[in-house]
MISE-394029 format. One line per 4 residues: number of its first residue (from 1); their letters; for each residue x, z, y of C-alpha. Coordinates in steps of 0.001 Angstrom, whole numbers, always signed. Last residue first. Example, Ala and Ser with C-alpha at 12.3 -4.5 7.8 and 13.67 -1.06 7.14 Angstrom:
2) sa) +13670:+7140:-1060 ~ +12300:+7800:-4500
***
This chain:
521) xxxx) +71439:+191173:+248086 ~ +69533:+194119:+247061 ~ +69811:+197335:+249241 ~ +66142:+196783:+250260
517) xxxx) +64781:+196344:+247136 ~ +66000:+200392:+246277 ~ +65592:+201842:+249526 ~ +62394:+200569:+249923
513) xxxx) +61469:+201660:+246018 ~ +62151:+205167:+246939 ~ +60663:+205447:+250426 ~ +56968:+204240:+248746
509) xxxx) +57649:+206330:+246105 ~ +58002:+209256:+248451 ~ +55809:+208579:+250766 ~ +52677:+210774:+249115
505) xxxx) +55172:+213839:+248863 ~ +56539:+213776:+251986 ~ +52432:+213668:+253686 ~ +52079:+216960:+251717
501) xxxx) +55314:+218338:+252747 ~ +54000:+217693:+256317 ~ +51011:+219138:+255810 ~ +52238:+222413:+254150
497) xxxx) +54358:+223301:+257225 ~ +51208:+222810:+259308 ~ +49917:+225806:+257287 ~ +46312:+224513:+255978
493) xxxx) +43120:+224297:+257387 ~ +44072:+224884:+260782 ~ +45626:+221102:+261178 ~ +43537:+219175:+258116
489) xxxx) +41922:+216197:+259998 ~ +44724:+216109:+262589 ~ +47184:+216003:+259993 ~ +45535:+213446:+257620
485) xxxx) +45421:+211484:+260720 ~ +48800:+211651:+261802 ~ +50528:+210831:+258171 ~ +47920:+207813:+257787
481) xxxx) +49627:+206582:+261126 ~ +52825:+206940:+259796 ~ +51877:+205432:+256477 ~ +50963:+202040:+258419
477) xxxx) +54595:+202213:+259766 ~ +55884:+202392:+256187 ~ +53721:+199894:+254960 ~ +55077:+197295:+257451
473) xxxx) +58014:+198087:+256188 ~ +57534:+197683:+252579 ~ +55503:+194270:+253100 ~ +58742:+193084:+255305
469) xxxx) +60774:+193830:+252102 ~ +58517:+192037:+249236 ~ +59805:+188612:+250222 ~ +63988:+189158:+250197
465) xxxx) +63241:+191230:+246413 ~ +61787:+187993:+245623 ~ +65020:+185847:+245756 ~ +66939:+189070:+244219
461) xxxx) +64628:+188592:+241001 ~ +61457:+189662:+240144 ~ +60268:+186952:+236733 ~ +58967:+190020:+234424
457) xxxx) +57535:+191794:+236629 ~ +58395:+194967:+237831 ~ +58516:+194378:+241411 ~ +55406:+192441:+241296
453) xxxx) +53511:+195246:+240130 ~ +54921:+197570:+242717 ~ +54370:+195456:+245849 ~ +50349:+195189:+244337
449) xxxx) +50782:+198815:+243813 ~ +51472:+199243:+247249 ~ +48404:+197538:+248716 ~ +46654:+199438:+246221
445) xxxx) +47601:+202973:+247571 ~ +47476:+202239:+251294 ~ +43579:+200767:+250153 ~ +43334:+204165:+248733
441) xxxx) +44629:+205612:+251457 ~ +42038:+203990:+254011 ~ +39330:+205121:+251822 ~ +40133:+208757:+251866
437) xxxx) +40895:+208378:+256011 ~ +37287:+207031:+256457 ~ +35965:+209867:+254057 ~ +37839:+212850:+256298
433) xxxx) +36456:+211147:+259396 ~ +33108:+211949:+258572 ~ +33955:+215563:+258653 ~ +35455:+215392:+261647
429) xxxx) +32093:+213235:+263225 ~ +29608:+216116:+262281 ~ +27172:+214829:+264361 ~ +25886:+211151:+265328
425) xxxx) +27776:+209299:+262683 ~ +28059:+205777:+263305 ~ +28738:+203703:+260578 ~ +31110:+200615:+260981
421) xxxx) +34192:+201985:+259809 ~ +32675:+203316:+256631 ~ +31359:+200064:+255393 ~ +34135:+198273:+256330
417) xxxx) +35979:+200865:+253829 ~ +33759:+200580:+251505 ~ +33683:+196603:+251726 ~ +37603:+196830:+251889
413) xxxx) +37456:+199138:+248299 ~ +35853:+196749:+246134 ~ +38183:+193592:+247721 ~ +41030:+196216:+246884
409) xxxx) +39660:+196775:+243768 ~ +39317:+193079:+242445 ~ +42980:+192173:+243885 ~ +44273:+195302:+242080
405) xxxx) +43024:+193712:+238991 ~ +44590:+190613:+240195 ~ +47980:+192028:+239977 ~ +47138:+194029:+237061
401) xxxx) +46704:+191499:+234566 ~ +49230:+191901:+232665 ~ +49110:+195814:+232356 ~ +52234:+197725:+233308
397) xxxx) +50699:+198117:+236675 ~ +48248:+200716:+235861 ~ +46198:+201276:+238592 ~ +43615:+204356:+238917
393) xxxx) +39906:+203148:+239358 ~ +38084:+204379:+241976 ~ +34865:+201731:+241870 ~ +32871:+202281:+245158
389) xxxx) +30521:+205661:+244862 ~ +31156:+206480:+248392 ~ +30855:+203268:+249953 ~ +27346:+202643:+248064
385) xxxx) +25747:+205856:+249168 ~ +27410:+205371:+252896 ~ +25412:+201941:+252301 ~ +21846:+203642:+251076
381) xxxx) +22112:+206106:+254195 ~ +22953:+203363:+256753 ~ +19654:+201460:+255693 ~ +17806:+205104:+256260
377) xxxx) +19109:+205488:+259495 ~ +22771:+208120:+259510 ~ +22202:+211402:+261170 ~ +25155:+212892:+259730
373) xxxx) +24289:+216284:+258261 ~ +20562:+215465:+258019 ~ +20629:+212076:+257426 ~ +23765:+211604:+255310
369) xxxx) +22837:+214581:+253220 ~ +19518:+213250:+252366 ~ +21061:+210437:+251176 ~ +23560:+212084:+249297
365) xxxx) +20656:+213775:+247327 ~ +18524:+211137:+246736 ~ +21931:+209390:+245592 ~ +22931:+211961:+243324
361) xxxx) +19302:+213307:+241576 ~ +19773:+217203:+240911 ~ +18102:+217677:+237675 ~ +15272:+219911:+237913
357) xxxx) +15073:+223379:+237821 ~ +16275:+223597:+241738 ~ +18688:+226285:+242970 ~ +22017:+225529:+241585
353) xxxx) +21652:+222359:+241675 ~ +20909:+222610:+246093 ~ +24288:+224792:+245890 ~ +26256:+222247:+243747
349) xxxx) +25004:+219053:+246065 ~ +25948:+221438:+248994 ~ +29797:+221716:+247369 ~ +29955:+218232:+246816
345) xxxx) +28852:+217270:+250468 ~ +31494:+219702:+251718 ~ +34589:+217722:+249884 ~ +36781:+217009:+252669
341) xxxx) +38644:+220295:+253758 ~ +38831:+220822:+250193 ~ +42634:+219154:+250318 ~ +42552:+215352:+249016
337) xxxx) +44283:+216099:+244714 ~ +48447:+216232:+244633 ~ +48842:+214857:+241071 ~ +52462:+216641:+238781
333) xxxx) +53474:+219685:+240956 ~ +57016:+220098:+241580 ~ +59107:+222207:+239953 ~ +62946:+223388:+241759
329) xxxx) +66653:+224707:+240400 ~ +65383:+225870:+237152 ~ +69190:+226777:+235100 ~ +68082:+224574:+232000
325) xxxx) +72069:+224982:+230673 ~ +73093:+222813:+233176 ~ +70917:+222659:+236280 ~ +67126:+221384:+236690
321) xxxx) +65046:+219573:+238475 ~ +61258:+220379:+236979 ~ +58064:+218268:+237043 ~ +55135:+220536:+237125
317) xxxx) +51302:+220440:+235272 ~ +48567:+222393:+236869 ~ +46729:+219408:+237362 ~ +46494:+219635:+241310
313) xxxx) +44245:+220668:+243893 ~ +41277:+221617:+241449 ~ +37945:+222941:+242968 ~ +36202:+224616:+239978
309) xxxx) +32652:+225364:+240223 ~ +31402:+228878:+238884 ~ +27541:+229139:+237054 ~ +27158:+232323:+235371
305) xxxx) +24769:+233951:+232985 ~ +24656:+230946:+230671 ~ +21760:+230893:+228178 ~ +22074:+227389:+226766
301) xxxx) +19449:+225822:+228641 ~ +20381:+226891:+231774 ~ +23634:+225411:+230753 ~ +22705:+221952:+229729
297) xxxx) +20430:+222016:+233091 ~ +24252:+222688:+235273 ~ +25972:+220209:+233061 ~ +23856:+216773:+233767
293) xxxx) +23121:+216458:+237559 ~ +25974:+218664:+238293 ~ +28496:+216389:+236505 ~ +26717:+214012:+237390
289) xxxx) +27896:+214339:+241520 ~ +31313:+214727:+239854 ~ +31459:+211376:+238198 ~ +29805:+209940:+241450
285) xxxx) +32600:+211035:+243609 ~ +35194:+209864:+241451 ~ +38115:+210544:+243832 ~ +41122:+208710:+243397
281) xxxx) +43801:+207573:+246293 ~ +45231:+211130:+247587 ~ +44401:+212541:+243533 ~ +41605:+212641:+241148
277) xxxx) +42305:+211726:+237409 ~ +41428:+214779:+236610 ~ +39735:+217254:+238898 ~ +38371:+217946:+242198
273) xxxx) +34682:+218611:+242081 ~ +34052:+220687:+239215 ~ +31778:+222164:+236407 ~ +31453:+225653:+235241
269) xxxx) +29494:+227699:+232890 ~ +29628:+231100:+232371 ~ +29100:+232886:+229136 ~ +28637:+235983:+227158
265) xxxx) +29819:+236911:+223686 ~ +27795:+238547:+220792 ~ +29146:+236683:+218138 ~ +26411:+233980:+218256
261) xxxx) +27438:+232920:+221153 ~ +30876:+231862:+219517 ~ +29130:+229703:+217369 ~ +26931:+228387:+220096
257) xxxx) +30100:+226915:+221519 ~ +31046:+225006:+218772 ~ +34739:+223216:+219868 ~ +36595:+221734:+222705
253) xxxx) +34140:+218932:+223745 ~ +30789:+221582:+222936 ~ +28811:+219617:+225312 ~ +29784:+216703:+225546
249) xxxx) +32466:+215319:+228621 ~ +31556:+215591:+232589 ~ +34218:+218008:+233856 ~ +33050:+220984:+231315
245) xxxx) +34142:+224269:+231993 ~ +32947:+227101:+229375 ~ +33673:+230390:+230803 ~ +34032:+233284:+228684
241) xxxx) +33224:+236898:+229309 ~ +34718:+239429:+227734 ~ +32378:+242946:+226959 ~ +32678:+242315:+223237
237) xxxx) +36114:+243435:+222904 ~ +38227:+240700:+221369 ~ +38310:+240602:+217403 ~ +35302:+238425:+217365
233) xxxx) +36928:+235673:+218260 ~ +39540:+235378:+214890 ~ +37740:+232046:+213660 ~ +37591:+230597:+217126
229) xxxx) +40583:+228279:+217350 ~ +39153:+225410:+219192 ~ +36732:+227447:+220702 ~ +39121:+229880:+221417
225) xxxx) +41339:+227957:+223135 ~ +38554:+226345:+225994 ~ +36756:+229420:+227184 ~ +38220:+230102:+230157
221) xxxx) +38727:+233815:+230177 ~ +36489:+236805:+231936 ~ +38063:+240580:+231641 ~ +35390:+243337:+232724
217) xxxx) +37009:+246228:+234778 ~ +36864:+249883:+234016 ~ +41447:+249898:+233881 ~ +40646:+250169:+230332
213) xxxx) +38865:+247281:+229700 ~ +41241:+244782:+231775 ~ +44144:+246446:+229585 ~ +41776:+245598:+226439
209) xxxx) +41179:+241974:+227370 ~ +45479:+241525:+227755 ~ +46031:+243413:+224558 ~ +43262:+240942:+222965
205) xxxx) +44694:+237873:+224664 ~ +47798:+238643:+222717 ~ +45948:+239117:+218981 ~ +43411:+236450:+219960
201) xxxx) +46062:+233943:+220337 ~ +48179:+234266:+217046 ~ +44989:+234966:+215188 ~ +43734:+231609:+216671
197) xxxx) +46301:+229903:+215665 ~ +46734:+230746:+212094 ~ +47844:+233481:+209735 ~ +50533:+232873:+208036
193) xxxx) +51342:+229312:+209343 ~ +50806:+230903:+213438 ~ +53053:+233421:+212360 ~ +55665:+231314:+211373
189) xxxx) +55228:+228970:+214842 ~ +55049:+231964:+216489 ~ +58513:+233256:+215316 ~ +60181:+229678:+215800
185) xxxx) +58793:+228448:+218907 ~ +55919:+226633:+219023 ~ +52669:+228102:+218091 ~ +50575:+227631:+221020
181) xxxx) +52818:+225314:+223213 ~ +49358:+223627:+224928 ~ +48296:+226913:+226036 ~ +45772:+225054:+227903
177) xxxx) +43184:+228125:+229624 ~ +44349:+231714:+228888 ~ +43142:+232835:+232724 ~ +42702:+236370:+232946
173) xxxx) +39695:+236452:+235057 ~ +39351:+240410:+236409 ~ +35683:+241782:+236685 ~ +34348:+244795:+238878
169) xxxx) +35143:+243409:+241740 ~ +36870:+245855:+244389 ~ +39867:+243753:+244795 ~ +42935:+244843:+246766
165) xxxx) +44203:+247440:+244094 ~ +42865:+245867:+241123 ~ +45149:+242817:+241884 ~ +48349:+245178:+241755
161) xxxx) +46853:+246952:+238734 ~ +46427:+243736:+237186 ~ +49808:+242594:+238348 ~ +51905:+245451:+236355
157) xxxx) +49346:+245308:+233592 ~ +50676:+241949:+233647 ~ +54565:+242548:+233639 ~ +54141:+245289:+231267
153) xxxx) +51920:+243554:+228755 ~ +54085:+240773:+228806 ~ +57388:+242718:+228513 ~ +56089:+244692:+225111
149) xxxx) +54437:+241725:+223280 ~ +57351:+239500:+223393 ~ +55053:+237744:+220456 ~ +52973:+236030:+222792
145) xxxx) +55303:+233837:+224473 ~ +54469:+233305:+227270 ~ +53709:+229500:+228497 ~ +54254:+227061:+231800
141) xxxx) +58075:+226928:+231405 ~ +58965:+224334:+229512 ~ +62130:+223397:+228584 ~ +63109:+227359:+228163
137) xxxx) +59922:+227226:+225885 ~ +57905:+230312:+224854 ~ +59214:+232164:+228358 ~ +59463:+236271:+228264
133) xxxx) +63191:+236166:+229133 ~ +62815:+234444:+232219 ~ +60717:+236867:+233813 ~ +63509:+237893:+235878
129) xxxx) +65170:+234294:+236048 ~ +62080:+233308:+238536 ~ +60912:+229766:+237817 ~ +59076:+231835:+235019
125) xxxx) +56161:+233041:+237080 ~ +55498:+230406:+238792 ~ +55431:+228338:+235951 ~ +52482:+230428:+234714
121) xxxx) +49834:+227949:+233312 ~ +50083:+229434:+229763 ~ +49318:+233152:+229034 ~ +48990:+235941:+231703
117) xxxx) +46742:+233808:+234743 ~ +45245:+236181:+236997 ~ +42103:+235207:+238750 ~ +40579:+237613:+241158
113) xxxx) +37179:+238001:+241554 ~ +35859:+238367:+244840 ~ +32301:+239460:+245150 ~ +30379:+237835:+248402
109) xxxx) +27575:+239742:+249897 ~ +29083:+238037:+253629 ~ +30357:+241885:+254450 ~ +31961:+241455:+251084
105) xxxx) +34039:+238804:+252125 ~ +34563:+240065:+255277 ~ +36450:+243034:+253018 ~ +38039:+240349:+250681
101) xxxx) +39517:+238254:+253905 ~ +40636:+241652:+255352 ~ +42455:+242925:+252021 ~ +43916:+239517:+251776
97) xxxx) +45543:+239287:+255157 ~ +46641:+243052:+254905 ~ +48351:+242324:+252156 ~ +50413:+239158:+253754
93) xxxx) +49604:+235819:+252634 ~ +52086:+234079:+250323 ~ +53015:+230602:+252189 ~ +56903:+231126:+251538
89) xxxx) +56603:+231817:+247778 ~ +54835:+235469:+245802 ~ +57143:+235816:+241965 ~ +59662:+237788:+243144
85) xxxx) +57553:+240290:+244976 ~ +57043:+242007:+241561 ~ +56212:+245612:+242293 ~ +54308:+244419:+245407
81) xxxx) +52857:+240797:+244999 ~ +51761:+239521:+248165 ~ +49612:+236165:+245811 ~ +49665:+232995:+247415
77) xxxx) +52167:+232548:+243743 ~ +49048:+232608:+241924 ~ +45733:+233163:+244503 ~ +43617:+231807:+241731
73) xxxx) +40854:+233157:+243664 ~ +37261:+233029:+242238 ~ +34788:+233533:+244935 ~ +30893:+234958:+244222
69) xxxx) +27629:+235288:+245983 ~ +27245:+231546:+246927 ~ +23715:+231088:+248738 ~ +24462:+227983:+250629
65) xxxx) +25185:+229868:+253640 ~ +28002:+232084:+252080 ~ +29600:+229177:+250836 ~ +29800:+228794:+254157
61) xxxx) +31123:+231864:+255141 ~ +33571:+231685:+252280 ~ +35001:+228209:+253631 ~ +35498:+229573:+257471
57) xxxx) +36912:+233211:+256216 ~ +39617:+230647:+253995 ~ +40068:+228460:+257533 ~ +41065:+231896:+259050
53) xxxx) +43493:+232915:+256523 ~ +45205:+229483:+256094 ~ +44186:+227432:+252960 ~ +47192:+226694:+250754
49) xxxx) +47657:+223481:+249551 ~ +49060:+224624:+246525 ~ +48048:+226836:+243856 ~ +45498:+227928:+245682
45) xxxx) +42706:+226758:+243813 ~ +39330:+228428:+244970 ~ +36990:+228891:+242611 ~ +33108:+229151:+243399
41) xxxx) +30391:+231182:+241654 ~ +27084:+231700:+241801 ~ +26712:+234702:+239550 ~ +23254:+236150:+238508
37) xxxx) +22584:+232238:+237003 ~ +18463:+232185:+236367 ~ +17259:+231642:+240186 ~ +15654:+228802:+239702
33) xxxx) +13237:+226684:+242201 ~ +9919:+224978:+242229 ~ +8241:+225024:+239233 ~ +9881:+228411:+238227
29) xxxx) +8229:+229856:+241151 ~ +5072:+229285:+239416 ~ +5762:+230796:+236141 ~ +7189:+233954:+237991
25) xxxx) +4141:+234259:+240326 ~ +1679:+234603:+237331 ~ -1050:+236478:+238674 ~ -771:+236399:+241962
21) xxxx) -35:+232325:+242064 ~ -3017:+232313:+239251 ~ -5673:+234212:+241395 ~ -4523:+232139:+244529
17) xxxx) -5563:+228741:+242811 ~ -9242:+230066:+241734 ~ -9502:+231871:+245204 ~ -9458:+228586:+246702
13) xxxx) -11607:+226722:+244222 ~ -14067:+229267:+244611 ~ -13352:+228576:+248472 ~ -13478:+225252:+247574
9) xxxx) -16973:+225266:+245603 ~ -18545:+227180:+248166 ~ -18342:+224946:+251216 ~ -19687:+221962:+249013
5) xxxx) -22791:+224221:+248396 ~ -23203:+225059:+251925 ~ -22584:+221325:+253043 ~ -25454:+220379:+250453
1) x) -27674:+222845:+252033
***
């Protein structure tokens, strides 16, 4: 009798719990998962570093896997331009290259948005004398000028049609992120004191919204200008979507965001996982795993309809050699960033935060990662968690006690590395690599700066100079080994071409000061 009654209670109980899953299944799911942001977005940088075709059909399958539905491609100069073939460099891909990467794109339920930037950030643009004419700056090249009105909108509507062409999404990003000369040469700088900045920007980024609108496509901008500036917003057409990036700063860190909300606008949100002060020896790995943990919830709470991460490869600023009378002879970019090849973990963290309510917990979740994508022990997992989040600090030698802050790093950054030598990965071992070779520049990088502090001392004289040469060389044939690595890690993932200018890039201090203390008697 008693085990009949006992029987009855849990199936009541039993029916209880399945009458509220069927009843409210929404309420329940959202204990478990999310599935609020209709785009899952991730940008791809290809400003350098340029991905080959078959390692960019690798990447978007994988995003792919983790449940991305949407690419961003700042192609820039990658770009086969037609009308204005000027502007695409050596490692453009060919048309039919992009038209079959978007079309197995789509196959993978990806949408490819193209970004197009038509305001600052386009140096590649005005290297070229043709579009010479339509710089802000002939110092600086990164910015239009918004008041040349007529050969802007023709050069872009030019490249949106171009872009439109080969890319079926419905939505064009126009850039208009850090036009840092807003305002600066003579005629803007007198409109921008009769009517202020952000008339002087929304008045150009409205012609460029309203050629988006009328080619059927929806524009999308970074958000950052006009919230500075926002008092003329509500003059751009109400279908423009803004996208608010935040790297790990407050919320509303370039101006009131709900303000601009409030006038009807949509928004994205997006974080990243390669950006300032990351380069070949910096990579705050923990800043960027909180940057999910703490941006992603700010923007489910805010109403975002988006969520795109930003993959950086560079800042986006150039140094410039130049010819009399500012003739642009070569730019190089200012902070080469580790290629993507090594930052997988980052971009599952973003997937799993993308689909959880809850906070996504960085060491839990690298952890995890470690066992199931490395099959690393459980003591193994906390001390790849410790190697990884080691202090990355960037050097600055003209600080008195940077000699033995350097020693303090590099002591931080041997245990890492030790760290990293000694686990055994049992899968995935390429991908493993990738952090060992990290961790070895880095201790490339401090080793240097220790030569580099010393050499610009106050005491250096030609007696030291004698001492710091045999550290140079034997620097120089440690590079050459770091050279070999970094190409076998990243051969197929970008042109071979490009990894050898890469590796000339990272040696070129190193070259210039050995030439320059080794040529003192």
């Amino acid at each position: 009798m008693r085990l009949k009654q006992l029987s009855d209670r849990m199936m009541k109980l039993f029916y209880s719990i399945l009458l509220i899953v069927l009843i409210a299944p929404a309420s329940f799911a959202q204990l478990k998962s999310s599935d609020d942001f209709k785009v899952k977005g991730f940008h791809i940088d290809l400003r350098i570093q340029v991905m080959t075709p078959q390692a960019l059909r690798n990447f978007a399958r994988e995003l792919a896997s983790f449940g991305i539905n949407t690419l961003v491609m700042e192609w820039e100069a990658s770009y086969p331009y037609d009308k204005h073939a000027t502007i695409s460099n050596k490692y453009a891909y060919t048309r039919e290259e992009v038209k079959s990467f978007i079309d197995y794109c789509s196959q993978l339920g990806m949408d490819v948005i193209p970004l197009q930037q038509c305001f600052g950030h386009v140096e590649y643009i005005l290297r070229n004398d043709r579009y010479s004419h339509l710089k802000e700056e002939r110092k600086d090249i990164s910015q239009i000028c918004p008041l040349k009105t007529e050969g802007d909108s023709l050069l872009f509507s030019d490249l949106f049609k171009d872009l439109a062409s080969t890319h079926p999404s419905k939505f064009i990003h126009i850039g208009g992120d850090e036009t840092y000369l807003l305002g600066h040469c003579k005629d803007c700088s007198k409109k921008a004191a009769a009517v202020g900045k952000s008339k002087l920007f929304v008045d150009y980024m409205k012609m460029i919204t309203q050629t988006i609108v009328k080619m059927g496509k929806t524009p999308i901008m970074w958000a950052d200008i006009l919230l500075k500036y926002p008092e003329a917003a509500s003059e751009l057409p109400k279908e423009t979507i803004f996208i608010d990036w935040n790297y790990g700063w407050k919320t509303n860190h370039f101006g009131d965001i709900s303000n601009v909300q409030a006038k009807g606008f949509t928004f994205w949100g997006s974080p990243s996982i390669r950006s300032h002060p990351d380069n070949w020896y910096v990579t705050e790995w923990e800043k960027h795993f909180n940057n999910q943990r703490d941006f992603i919830p700010y923007s489910r709470k805010a109403g975002y309809q988006g969520m795109v991460m930003t993959s950086w490869s560079t800042s986006g600023l150039y140094g410039f050699t130049w010819d009399s009378g500012y003739e642009l002879v070569d730019m190089l970019q200012v902070r080469n960033n580790y290629p993507l090849s090594a930052f997988r973990i980052l971009v599952a963290s973003f997937a799993e935060a993308l689909k959880t309510l809850d906070p996504i917990n960085p060491e839990a979740f690298v952890k995890r990662y470690a066992e199931e994508r490395f099959g690393l022990k459980e003591n193994d997992r906390q001390r790849f968690w410790q190697a990884i989040t080691t202090d990355p600090k960037q050097v600055v030698i003209t600080r008195p006690d940077a000699v033995s802050e350097i020693s303090g790093l590099r002591i931080k950054n041997d245990t890492a590395r030790k760290i990293l030598k000694e686990l055994m990965p049992l899968r995935n071992q390429k991908e493993f690599e990738h952090y060992r070779l990290m961790f070895d520049l880095r201790g490339f990088y401090l080793d240097f700066k220790e030569i580099e502090a010393v050499y610009n001392s106050a005491d250096f004289n030609r007696s030291k100079a004698k001492t710091l040469v045999p550290r140079l060389e034997k620097l120089r044939s440690a590079s050459k080994t770091l050279d070999r690595r970094f190409y076998d890690l990243n051969k197929g993932f970008l042109h071979e071409e490009e990894i050898r200018e890469q590796n000339l890039i990272r040696n070129q201090k190193l070259e210039v000061l050995f030439q320059r203390i080794s040529r003192i008697r």
